[in-house]
C-alpha positions in Angstrom: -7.6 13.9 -13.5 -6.1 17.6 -13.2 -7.2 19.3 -10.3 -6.5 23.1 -9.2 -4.1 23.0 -5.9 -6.2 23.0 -3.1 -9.0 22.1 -4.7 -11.8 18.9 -2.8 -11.7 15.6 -4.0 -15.0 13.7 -4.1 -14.4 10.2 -3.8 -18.3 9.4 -2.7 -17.2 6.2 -0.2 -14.7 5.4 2.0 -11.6 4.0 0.6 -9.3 1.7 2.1 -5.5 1.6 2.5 -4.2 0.1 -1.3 -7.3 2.3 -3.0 -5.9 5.7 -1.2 -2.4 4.6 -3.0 -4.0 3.8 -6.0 -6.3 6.9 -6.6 -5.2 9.6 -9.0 -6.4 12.1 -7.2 -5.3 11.1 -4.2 -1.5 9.2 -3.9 -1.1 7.4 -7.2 1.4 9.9 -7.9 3.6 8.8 -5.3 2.6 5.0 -4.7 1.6 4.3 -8.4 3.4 1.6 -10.4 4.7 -2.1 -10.0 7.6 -0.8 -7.7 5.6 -0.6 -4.9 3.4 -4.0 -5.2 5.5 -5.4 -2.2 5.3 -2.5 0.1 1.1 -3.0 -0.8 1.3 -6.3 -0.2 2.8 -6.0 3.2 0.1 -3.1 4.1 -2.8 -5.4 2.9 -1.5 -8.0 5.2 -1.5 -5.1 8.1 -5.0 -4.2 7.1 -6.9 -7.5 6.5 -7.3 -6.8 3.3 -7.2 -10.0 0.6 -4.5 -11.3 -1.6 -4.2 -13.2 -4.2 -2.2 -16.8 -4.1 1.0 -14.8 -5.0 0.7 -12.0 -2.8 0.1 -14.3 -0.1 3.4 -16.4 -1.0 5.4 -13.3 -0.6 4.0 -11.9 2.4 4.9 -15.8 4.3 8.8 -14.9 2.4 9.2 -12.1 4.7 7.2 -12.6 7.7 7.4 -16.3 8.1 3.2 -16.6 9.2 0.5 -16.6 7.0 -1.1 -13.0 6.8 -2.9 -11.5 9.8 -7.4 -12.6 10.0 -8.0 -9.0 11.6 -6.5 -5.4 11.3 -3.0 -5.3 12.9 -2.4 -3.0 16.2 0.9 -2.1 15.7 3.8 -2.9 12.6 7.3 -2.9 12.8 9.1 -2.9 9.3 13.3 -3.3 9.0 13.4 -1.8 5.5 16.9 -1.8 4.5 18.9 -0.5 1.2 16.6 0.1 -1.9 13.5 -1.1 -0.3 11.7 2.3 -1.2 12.0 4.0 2.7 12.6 7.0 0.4 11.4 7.9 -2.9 12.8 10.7 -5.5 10.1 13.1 -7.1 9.9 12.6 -10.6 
C-alpha cells in the first residue's frame, strides 16, 4: 500500500492495539515482523485481547499470573538490553 505523505487512511472500523501494529498503512513498518511477537504478546495481555496456548505460556514466564480478564489501568514494563525499547530505521 503506497500512500502520498499526509495523505487519510480509511480503515472503515475501529482497530484494536495488535491490528494498529500490524496495518501497513498504519505501524507495520515499525512493529512488523516476528521480532516484536513478545512485546504484542505482552500488550494483548494489557488490553484483554486473546492468546493462543503459547502466547499465554509466555506472558505467565514473565509476569508470573495468568493474563489480565479486563483492560489493564496502568503497566509498568522493566525492559532491559536488546528488548526492543529502541528500534533502528531500516
Amino acid at each position: 500500500m503506497s500512500k502520498k505523505p499526509g495523505a487519510a487512511i480509511t480503515i472503515g472500523r475501529k482497530l484494536n492495539i495488535i491490528e494498529s501494529m500490524s496495518h501497513p498503512g498504519l505501524f507495520a513498518s515499525s512493529f512488523g515482523g516476528a521480532s516484536w511477537h513478545n512485546w504484542r504478546t505482552i500488550l494483548k495481555g494489557a488490553f484483554a485481547l486473546p492468546m493462543d496456548d503459547a502466547e499465554r505460556e509466555f506472558f505467565r514466564s514473565i509476569a508470573e499470573r495468568d493474563p489480565p480478564r479486563k483492560r489493564v489501568k496502568e503497566l509498568w514494563v522493566i525492559g532491559g538490553r536488546r528488548s526492543g525499547r529502541t528500534a533502528s530505521p531500516l
